[in-house]
C-alpha positions in Angstrom: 16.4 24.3 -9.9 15.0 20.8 -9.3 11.5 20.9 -8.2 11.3 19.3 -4.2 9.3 15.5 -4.4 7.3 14.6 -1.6 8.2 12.6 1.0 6.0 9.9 1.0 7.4 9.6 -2.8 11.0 9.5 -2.5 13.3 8.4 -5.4 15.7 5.1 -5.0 19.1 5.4 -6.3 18.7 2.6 -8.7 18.6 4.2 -11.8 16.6 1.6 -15.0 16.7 4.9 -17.5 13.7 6.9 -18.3 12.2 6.6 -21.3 14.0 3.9 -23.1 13.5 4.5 -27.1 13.8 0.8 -29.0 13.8 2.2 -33.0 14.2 -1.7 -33.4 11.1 -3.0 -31.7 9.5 0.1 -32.6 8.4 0.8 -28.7 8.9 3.1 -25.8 9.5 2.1 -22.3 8.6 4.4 -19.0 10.2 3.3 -15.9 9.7 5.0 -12.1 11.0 3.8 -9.2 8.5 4.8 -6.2 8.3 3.2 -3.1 4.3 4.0 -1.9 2.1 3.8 -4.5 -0.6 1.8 -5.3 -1.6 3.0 -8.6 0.8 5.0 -10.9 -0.5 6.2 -14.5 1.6 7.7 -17.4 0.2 11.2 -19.0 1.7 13.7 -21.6 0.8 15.8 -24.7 1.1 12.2 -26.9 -2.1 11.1 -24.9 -3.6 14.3 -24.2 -2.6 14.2 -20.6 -5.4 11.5 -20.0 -5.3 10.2 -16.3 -6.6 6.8 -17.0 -5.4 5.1 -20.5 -2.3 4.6 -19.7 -1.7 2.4 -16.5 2.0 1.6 -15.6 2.3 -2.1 -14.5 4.0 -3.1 -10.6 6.8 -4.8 -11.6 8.2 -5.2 -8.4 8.3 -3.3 -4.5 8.9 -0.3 -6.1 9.4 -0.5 -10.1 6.8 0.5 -12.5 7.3 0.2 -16.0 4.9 0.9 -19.5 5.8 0.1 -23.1 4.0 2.1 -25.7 4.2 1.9 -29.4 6.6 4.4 -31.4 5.3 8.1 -31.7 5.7 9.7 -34.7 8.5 12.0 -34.5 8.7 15.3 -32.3 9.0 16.4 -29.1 6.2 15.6 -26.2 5.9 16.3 -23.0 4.9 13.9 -19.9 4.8 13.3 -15.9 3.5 10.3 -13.8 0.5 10.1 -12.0 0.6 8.9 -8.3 -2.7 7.4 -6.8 -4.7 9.6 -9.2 -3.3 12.7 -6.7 0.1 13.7 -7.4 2.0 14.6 -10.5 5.2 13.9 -10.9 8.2 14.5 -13.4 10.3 11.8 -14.6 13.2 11.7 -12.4 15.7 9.6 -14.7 15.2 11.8 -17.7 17.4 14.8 -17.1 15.3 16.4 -19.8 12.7 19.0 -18.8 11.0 22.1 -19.2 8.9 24.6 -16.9 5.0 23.9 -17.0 4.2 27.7 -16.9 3.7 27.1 -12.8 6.0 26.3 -10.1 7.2 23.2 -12.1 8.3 21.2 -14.9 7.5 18.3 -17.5 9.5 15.8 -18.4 10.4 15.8 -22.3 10.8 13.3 -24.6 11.9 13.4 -28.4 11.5 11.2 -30.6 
């Protein structure tokens, strides 16, 4: 079952892909679509869930995008951070487990 967002967060139905693996360019793009934030940050076991080192950039109204460099392979687990308040999974990635709580990570393999 799909954990609820909150409303002031609701998703778009434009749909860029979440995350976008380039083996070629040897990078990893994050995209999230959110209309009300002012700040959003990327987090996950690849950057020990810090809050702060991984900034998404406004890209426009509501698009936020990041590219990191390649991870070695495996699988890692991630979620968006919303005005340094709310967590939230990646809504374009169908991919997801349960966080031990009442919700989920997002999950990317590499």
């Amino acid at each position: 079952m799909k954990p609820q967002l909150s409303p002031a967060f609701p998703p778009t139905t434009s749909h860029l892909g979440s995350p976008l693996v380039n083996e070629q360019e040897k990078t990893i793009q994050f995209h999230l679509k959110v209309r009300t934030a002012s700040h959003v940050s990327l987090a996950g076991s690849f950057n020990q869930w810090s809050k702060t080192n991984l900034e998404m950039k406004h890209v426009t109204d509501d698009d936020w995008l990041i590219e990191i460099p390649m991870l070695p392979h495996g699988k890692y687990y991630y979620r968006f951070l919303i005005d340094d308040k709310m967590w939230m999974e990646d809504i374009e990635n169908p991919l997801r487990e349960p966080d031990g709580t009442i919700g989920f990570y997002s999950v990317l393999t590499v």
